[in-house]
N, C-alpha and C positions, 0 to 999 in steps of 0.2 A: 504494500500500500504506500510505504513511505517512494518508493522508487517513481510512482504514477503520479506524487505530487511532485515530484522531483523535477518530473518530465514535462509536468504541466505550467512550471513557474518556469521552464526553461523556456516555452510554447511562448509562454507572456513574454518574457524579455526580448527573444527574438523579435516578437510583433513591435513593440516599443520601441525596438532598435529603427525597424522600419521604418515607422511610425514618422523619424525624425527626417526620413530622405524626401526630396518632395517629387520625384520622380510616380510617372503613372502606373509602371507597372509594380514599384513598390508598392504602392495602394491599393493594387487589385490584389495582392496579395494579402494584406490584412484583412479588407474586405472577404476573402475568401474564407476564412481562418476564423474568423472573430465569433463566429455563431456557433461556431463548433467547440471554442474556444468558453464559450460560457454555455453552452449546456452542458457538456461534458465535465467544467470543472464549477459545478453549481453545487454551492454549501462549501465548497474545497479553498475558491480565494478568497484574500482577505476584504473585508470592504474598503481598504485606499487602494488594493489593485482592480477591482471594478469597478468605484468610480471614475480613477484613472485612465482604464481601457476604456469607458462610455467618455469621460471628458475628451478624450482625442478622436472617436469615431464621430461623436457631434461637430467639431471644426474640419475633418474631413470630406463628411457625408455630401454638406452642398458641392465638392469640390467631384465628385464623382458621376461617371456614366451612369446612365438611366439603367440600364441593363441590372449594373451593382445596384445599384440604391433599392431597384425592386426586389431582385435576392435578398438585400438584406433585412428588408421589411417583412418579408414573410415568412422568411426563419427566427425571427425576434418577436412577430405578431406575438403568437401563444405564450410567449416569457415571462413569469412574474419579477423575474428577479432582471429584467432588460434595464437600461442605465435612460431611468428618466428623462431626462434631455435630449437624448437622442432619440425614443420613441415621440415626446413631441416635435421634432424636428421631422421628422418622417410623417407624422401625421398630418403636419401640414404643407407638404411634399404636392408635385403633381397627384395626381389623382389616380393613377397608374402605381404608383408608388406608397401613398397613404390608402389605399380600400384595406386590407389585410389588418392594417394596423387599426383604423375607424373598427374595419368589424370584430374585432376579437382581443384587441390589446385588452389584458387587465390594468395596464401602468397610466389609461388616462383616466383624469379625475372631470369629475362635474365641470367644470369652471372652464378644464382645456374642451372639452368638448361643445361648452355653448360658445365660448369664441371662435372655434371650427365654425360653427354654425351659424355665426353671426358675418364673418368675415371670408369663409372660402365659398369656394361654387356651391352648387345646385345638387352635384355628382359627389360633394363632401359630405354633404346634408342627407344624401340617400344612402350613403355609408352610413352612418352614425344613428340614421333612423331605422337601420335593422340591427341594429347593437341588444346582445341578451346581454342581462336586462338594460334598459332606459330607463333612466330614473323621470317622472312628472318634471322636475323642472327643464332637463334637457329637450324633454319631448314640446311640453309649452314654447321653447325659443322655437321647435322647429315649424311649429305650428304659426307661428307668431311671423316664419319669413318663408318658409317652403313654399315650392311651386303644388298643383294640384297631384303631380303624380308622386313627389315624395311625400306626402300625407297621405295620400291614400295607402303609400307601402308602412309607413307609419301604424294607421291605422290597422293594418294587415299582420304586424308584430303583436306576437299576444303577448310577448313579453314584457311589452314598452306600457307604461303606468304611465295612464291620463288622468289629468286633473279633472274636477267636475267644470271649471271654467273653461278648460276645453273642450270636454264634448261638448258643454251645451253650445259652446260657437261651430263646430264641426256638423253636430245637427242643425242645427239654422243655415250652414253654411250646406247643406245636404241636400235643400231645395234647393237649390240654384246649380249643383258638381252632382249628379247622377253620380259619378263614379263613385262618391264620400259613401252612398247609401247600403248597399251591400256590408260591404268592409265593417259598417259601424255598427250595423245590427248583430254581425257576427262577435263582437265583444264582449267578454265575458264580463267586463266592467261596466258595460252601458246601463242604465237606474233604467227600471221600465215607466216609467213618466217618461222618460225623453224619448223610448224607444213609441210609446203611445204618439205623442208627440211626433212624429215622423207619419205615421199613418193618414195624416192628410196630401200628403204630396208624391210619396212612394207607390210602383206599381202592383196589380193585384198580389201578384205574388209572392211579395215582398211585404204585404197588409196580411195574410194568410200567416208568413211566421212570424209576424206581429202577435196576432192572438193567439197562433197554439204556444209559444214560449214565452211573452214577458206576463207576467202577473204580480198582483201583488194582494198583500192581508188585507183582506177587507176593510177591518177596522181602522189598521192606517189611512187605507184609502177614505174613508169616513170623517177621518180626521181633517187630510188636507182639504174634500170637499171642505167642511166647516169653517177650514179656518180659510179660506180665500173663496168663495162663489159664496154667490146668494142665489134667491130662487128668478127665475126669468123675468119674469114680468112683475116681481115686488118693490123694483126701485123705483122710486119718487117719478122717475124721471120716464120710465116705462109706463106709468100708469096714466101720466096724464101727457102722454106722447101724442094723444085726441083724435090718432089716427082710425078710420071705420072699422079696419081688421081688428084693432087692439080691443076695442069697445066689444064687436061681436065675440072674441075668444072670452071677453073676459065675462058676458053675459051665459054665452053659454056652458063655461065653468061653474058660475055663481049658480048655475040651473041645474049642475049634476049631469049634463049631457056630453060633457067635452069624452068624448070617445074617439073610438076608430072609424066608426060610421060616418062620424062628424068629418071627419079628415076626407074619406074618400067625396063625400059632398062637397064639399069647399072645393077639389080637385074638380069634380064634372063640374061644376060653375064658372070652373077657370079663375077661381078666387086663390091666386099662387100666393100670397101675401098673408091672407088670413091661415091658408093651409103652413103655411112658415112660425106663423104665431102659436099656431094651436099644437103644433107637432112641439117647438120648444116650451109651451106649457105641461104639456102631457111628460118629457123629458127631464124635466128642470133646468133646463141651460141658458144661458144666455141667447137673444135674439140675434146676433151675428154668430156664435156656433151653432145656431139651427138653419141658419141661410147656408151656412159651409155643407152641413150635411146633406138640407135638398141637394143643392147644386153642387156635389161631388159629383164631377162626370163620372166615377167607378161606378157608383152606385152600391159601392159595399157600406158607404157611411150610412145612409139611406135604411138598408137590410138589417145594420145591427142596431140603430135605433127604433125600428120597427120589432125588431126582436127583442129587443130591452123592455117595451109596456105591451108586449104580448099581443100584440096585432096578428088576427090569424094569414094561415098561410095565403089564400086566395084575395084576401084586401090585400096582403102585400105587393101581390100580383098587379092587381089594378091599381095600387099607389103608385107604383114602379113606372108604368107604361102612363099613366098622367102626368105623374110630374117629370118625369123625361120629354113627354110634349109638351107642357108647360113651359121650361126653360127651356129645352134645346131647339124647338120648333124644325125635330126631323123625325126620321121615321125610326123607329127602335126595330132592329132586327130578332128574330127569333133566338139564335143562337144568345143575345145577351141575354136576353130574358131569361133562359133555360140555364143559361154560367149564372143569375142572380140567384134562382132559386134554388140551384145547389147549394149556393152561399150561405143562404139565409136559413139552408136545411142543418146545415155543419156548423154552425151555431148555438149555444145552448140558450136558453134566459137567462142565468145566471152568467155566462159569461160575459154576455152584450152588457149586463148592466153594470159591471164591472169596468168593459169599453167607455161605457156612457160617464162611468164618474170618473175619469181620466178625465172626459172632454170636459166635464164638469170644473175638476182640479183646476184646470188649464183654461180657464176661457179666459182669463187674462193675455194670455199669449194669443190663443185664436184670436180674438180681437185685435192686437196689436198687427197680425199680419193680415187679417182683414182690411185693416185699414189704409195700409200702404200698398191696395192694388188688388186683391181678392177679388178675382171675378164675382165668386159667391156675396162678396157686400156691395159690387157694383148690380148683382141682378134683385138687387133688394128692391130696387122701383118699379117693377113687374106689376102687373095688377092682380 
């Protein structure tokens, strides 16, 4: 054993000796040396001969061919014991040269990786965002400057720990980048409020595992209702809004009639306004999340709030095919109808009403993007 340390501190001096000539192929000769040089002799040198050795490979490294500088980044990536200074100098290497090191060094810290992040390419960024693990703050910078496709691979890292201020920008950020949508529901961190939350803008089939997987305790959900919604039509400001629909919904409440019946009538009369009133009375929602839900072109919003206050199957039918001419003034094909009532069939009551008191939770937010452009709050003037 003592002959193998012997041989290895002779290894170091020789390199050191190098070290001093400034000739190229000296260099490539350390270069060649050096990685073998410390894993080989790992726990064996002293720590002034490896910082030593990392002290002169850091003032070398810019000075070498691309060729070397990549060898030596990704025989030193996996290193715990790699000489500091020189893994970040590598790191922030072309980008050829730093991937190896972005993806897998244990020797960078927090701090060197959001200044990567802050200060190199695009192609830096999409290193460091497939890093096992990403710590929430690294990932926030990257969130904070990334292009759409290194978020999304972001996203795509189960490794990488998201702040709750980032998802909820990444979901907001989800209706406008399809691509964000996927990725984010596959999350094992995602809160199901936000993933609810997404079910207004996302495609069917992407509202499908919406409701067979995010759920939550009733009682919670009992709670957040409580403490943020009121009932639809009990604000001040709803009640004496003096409009004819409001009046009629609110007479025929006071009468014990507001039903499903009532709903399909308002529809053959072409009363899309009152039917808007009476469906977010019957629901408890706010009157801008019962406009979102008519006019969801899916028409899956439509099905689980029909299914939430027990609307039987056949008024669903004819709800469906009214207010789809109602609002869309075309002609409903058969095949939707027949993908609705699948819909509405794979559905339970308990779980729509469940759906319903997310929408509930949340109509602070439906409303807010309601208002900044919602078809469904621009087709409020309908009659």
């Amino acid at each position: 054993m003592t002959d193998v340390h012997e041989e290895e501190r002779t290894a170091l001096r020789s390199l050191l000796e190098l070290a001093q000539s400034t000739t190229t192929a000296n260099r490539r000769v350390i270069f060649e040396n050096v990685a073998d040089l410390f894993l080989s002799a790992q726990g064996r040198l002293t720590d002034q001969q490896r910082a030593l050795m990392g002290d002169i490979l850091s003032k070398l490294v810019i000075e070498m061919e691309m060729k070397l500088r990549k060898d030596l980044a990704q025989r030193l990536a996996n290193l715990d014991t790699a000489p500091r200074e020189l893994i970040v100098t590598l790191a922030n290497d072309q980008i050829e040269v730093a991937r190896p090191v972005l993806l897998r060094s244990p020797i960078l810290r927090d701090p060197d990786l959001i200044e990567i992040v802050k200060h190199r390419s695009q192609e830096h960024m999409l290193s460091v965002a497939l890093r096992a693990p990403l710590s929430a703050e690294v990932a926030e910078a990257i969130v904070d400057r990334g292009d759409e496709q290194v978020i999304e691979q972001l996203l795509k890292n189960p490794d990488a720990s998201l702040s709750r201020r980032a998802l909820e920008y990444l979901v907001a950020e989800s209706q406008r980048v399809d691509r964000f949508q996927q990725p984010i529901l596959n999350r094992h961190d995602l809160p199901p409020e936000l993933a609810h939350r997404m079910f207004w803008w996302v495609s069917a089939a992407l509202r499908r595992g919406i409701l067979e997987r995010y759920s939550i305790d009733s009682a919670l959900l009992d709670d957040a209702i409580q403490e943020t919604t009121r009932d639809a039509l009990s604000e001040p400001g709803a009640r004496t809004a003096g409009t004819q629909a409001a009046r009629l919904v609110e007479g025929v409440a006071d009468a014990a009639q507001l039903d499903e019946r009532f709903l399909v009538q308002t529809l053959r009369g072409g009363k899309i306004t009152a039917f808007v009133a009476a469906l977010g009375r019957l629901c408890r929602v706010e009157p801008l999340v019962a406009r979102r839900i008519v006019f969801d072109p899916g028409g899956q919003s439509l099905a689980i709030a029909c299914r939430a206050i027990n609307v039987e199957r056949a008024n669903f039918a004819t709800i469906l095919l009214l207010a789809r001419q109602g609002s869309a003034n075309g002609v409903t094909p058969p095949s939707f109808v027949n993908e609705m009532m699948k819909f509405y069939d794979s559905i339970t009551p308990q779980r729509a009403r469940v759906v319903l008191g997310y929408w509930r939770a949340d109509s602070e937010y439906v409303k807010a993007i309601s208002e900044i452009g919602d078809p469904a709050a621009k087709s409020a003037s309908v009659p």
